[in-house]
C-alpha positions in Angstrom: 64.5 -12.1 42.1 62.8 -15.3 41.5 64.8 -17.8 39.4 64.3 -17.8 35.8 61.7 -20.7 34.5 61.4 -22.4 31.1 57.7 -22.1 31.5 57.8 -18.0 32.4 58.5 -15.2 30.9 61.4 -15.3 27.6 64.6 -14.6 28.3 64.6 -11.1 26.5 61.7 -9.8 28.1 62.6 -11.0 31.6 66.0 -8.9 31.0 64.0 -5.9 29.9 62.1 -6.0 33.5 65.0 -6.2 35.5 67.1 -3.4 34.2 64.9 -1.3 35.7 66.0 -3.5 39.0 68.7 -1.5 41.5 72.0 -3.1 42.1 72.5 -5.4 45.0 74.3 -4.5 48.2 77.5 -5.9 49.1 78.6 -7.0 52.2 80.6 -4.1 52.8 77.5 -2.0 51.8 78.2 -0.7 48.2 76.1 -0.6 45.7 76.5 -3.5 43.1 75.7 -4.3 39.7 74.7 -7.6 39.6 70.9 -9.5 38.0 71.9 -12.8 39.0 70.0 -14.2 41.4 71.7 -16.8 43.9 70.2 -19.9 42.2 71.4 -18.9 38.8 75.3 -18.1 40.2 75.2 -21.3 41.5 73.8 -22.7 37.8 76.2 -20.8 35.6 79.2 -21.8 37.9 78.3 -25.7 38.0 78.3 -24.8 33.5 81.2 -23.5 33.6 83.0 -25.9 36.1 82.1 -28.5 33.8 83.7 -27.3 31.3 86.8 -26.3 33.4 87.5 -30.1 34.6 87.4 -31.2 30.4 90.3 -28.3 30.1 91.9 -29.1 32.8 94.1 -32.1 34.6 92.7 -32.5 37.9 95.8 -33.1 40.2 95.0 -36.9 41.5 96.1 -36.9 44.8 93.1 -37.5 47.1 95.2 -36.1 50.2 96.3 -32.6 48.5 92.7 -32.4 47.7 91.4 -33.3 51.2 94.1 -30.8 52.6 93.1 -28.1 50.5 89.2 -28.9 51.0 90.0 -28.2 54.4 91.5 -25.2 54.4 88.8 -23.8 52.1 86.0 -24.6 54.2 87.8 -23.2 57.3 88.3 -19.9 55.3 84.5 -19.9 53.6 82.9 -20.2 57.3 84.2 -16.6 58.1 82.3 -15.8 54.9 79.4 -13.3 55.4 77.8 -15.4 52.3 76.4 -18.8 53.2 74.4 -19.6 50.4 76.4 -20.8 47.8 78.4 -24.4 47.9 81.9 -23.5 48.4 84.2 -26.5 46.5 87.7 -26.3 46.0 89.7 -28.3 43.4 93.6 -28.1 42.5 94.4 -28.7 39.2 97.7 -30.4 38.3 99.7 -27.7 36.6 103.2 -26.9 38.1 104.1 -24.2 35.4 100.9 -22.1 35.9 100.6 -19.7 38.7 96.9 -18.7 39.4 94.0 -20.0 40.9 90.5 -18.5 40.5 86.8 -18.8 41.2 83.4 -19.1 40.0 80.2 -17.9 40.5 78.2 -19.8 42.9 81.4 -21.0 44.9 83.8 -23.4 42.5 87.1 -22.1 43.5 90.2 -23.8 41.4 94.2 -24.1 42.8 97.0 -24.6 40.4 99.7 -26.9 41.5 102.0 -24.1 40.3 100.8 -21.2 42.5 101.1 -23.9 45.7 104.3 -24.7 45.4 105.1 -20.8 45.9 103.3 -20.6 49.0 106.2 -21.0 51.1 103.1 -22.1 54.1 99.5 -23.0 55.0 98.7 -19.5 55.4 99.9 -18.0 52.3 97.6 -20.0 50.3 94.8 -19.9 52.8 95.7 -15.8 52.1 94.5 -16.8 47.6 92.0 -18.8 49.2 90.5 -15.8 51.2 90.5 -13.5 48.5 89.4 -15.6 46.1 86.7 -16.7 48.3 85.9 -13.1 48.7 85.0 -12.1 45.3 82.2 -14.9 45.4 81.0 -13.3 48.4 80.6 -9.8 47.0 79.2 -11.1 43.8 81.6 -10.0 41.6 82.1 -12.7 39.4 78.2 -12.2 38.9 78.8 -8.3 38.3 81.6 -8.8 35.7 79.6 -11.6 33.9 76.8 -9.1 33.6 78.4 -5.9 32.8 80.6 -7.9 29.8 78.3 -10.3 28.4 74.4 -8.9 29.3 72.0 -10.7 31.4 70.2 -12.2 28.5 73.4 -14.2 27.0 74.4 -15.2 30.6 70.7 -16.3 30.9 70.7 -17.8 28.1 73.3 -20.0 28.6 72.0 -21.1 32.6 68.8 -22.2 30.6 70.2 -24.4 27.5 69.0 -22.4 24.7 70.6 -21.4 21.6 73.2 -24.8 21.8 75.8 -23.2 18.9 75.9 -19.6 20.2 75.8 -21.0 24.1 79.2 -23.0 22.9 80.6 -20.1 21.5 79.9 -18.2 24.7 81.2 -21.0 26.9 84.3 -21.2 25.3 85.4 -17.5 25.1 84.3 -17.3 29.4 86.3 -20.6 30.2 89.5 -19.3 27.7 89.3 -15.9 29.8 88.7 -17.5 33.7 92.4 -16.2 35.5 92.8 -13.8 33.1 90.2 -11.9 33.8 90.5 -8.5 35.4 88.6 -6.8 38.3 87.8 -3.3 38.9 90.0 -1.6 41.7 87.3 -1.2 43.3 86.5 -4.9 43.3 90.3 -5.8 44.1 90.3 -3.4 47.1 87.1 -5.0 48.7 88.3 -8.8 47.9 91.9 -7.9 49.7 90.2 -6.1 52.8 87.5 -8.9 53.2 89.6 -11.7 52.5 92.7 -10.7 55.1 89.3 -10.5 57.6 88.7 -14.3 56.4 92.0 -15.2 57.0 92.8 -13.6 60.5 89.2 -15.0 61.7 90.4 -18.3 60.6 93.2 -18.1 62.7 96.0 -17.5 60.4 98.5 -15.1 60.7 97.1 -11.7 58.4 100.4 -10.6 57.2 100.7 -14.1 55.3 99.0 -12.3 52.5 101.0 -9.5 52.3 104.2 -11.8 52.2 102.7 -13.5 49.2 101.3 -10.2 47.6 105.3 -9.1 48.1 106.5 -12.4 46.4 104.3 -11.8 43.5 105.1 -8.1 43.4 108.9 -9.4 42.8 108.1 -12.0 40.7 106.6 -9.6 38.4 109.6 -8.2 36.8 111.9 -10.9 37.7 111.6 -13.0 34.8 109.6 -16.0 36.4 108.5 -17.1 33.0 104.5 -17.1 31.5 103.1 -19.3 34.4 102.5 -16.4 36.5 101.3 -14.0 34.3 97.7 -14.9 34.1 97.8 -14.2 38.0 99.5 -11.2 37.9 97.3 -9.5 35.0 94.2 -10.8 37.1 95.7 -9.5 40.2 98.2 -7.1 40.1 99.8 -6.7 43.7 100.4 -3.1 42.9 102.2 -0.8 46.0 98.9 0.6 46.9 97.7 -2.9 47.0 100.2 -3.8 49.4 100.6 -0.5 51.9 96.6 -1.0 52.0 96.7 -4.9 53.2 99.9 -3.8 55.4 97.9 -1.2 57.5 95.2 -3.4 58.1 97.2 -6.4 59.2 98.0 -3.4 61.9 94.9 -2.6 63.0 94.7 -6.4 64.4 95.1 -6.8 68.3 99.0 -7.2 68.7 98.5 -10.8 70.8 95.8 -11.6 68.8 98.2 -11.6 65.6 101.1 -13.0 67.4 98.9 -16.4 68.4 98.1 -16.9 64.5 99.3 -19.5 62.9 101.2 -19.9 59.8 102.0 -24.1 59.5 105.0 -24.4 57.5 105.8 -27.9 58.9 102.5 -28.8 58.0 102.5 -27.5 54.4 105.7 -29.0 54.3 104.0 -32.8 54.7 100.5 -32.5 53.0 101.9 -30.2 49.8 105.3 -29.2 48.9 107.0 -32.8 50.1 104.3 -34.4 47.7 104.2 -32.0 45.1 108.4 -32.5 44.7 
């Protein structure tokens, strides 16, 4: 689908034409939902990022960022999806729990959610599955599905300032809140716990976090990590699905991964305390 042009078709008429379009495919072969075209993910996740980074404190330690940078990129290169400009940012907030993604790549860490990771590996495990939902276009499908493709288009173009700012607001006040299909869940936990072992971490890191949370729930760990938990709930199935795949790993394979505790020790947790 070409990307949309000022000098084209109108908005409204464009979106007539491609409802007729079939769904994309996504990288594990299903059939998707999804009118965006690459360009305009890319687009609507450089708006809303924008708008993310007035909200938001951006944690301003240039090593914690670097750190995480890396990680990220080590993690997106096992990424089937190679057309979008993966950037990660951590935003300083110790008393949320979340972190979440964009379309077109913009991927957002709170300080709260890292100093639960109890290693490099556990948040390279968010990191993966975050990562995978921008690979299988789902922020793109949900966007669509909840809003229409004319609003969304809309607001990529400029047009209609007063009801674009309306619409801006009500998607930035929703980002880590919003929730997934099953569906979507199930393929972001299978593809990103591939990212992960590929990277060389060990899998079942993100089953140990997926546990944490799973206790956390009900434990009375306050309002930061409810937005991730009614985003993502790490529900049994969840779990007994992410454990049987870490199984199906080569056995000396898994036992060469990596988990770096030491080293999240000295570029996160000793910095973030």
């Amino acid at each position: 689908m070409k990307t949309l042009q000022r000098a084209g078709l109108s908005v409204g008429l464009l979106a007539m034409l491609l409802v007729s379009l079939p769904g994309c495919v996504t990288p594990e072969g299903g059939e998707q939902f999804n009118m965006l075209s690459t360009q305009e993910e890319v687009a609507l996740g450089d708006k809303i990022s924008q708008e993310v980074e007035k909200k938001e404190k951006i944690l301003n330690d240039p090593a914690i960022q670097a750190y995480v940078r890396e990680i990220g990129a080590r993690i997106a290169k096992q990424s089937p999806r190679t057309d979008v400009p993966y950037k990660f940012t951590v935003i300083d907030n110790p008393k949320t729990v979340n972190a979440f993604a964009l379309p077109g790549g913009h991927m957002y860490i709170y300080t709260g959610l890292m100093k639960l990771c109890a290693n490099e590996a556990e948040l390279a495990s968010v990191m993966g599955h975050e990562i995978a939902h921008v690979a299988a276009h789902h922020h793109g499908e949900s966007m669509t599905r909840q809003y229409g493709y004319s609003l969304i288009a809309s607001l990529i173009l400029g047009d209609s300032p007063s009801a674009n700012a309306e619409l801006m607001a009500q998607i930035v006040g929703s980002l880590g809140e919003s929730k997934f299909s099953r569906t979507q869940e199930n393929e972001a936990d299978r593809m990103g716990m591939d990212f992960l072992f590929r990277a060389g971490y060990k899998p079942e890191a993100m089953v140990t976090f997926m546990e944490k949370m799973n206790a956390s729930e009900g434990g009375g760990s306050g309002g930061g990590l409810l937005k991730y938990l009614s985003s993502h709930p790490p529900t049994p199935e969840r779990i007994a699905a992410l454990q049987a795949q870490e199984q199906q790993y080569p056995a000396d394979l898994r036992a060469s991964s990596a988990a770096y505790p030491e080293r999240y020790w000295d570029n996160v947790l000793k910095r973030l305390n």
